[in-house]
C-alpha positions in Angstrom: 98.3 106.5 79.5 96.2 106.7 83.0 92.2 108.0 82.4 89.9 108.1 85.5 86.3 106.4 85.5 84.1 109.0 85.1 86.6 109.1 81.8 86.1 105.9 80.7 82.2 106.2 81.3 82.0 109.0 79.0 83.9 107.5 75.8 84.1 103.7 75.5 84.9 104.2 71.8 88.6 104.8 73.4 89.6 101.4 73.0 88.6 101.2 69.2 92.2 103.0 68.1 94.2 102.1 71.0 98.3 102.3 70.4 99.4 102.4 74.1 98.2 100.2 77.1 95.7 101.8 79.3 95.5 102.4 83.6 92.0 102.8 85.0 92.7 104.5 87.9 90.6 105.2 90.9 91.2 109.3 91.3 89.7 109.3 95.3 92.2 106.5 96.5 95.2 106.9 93.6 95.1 103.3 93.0 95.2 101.5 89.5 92.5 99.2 89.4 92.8 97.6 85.5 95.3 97.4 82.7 93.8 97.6 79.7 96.4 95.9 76.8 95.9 97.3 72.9 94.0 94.8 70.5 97.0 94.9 68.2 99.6 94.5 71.0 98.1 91.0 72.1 97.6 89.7 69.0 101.1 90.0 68.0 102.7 88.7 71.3 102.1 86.4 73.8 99.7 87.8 76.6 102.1 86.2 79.8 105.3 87.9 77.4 103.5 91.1 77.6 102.8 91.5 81.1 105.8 89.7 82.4 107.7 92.7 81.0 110.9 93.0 82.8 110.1 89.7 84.4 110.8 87.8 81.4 114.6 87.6 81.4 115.1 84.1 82.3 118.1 83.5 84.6 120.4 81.2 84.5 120.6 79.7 87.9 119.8 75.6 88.2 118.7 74.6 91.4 117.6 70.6 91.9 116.8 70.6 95.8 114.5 73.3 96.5 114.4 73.1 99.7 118.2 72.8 100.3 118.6 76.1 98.2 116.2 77.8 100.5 118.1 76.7 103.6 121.4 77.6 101.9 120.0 81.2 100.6 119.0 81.5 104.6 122.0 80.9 106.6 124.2 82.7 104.0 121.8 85.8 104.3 121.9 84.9 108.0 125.6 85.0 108.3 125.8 88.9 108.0 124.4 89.5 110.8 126.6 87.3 113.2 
């Protein structure tokens, strides 16, 4: 559910009874500038679980050497292009 401002301004009691997360969007530049998260929603999960969303999968990949990894990642991507 997106609601402008102006919205917003003109009933606060919206977030009494609220089922769905909220976007407050700014109409004159299209741009979402707040995510409001229902009361019930929050309380039943973590918060990090509920905005990770798709994020959350955890993957299975092990790396000890970060910085090796990185290098590796880079001259492998590299490589395509010689």
């Amino acid at each position: 559910m997106t609601i402008g401002i102006s919205e917003l301004q003109k009933n606060i009691s919206i977030f009494k009874n609220l089922d769905k997360t909220i976007e407050i969007l700014d109409k004159k530049t299209k741009k979402i500038l707040a995510f409001v998260l229902p009361n019930k929603k929050i309380k039943s999960s973590s918060l990090t679980k509920t905005l990770a969303g798709s994020l959350s999968q955890k993957t299975d990949i092990k790396v000890d050497d970060l910085d090796k990894a990185i290098k590796t990642a880079y001259h492998d991507e590299m490589e395509k292009y010689v």
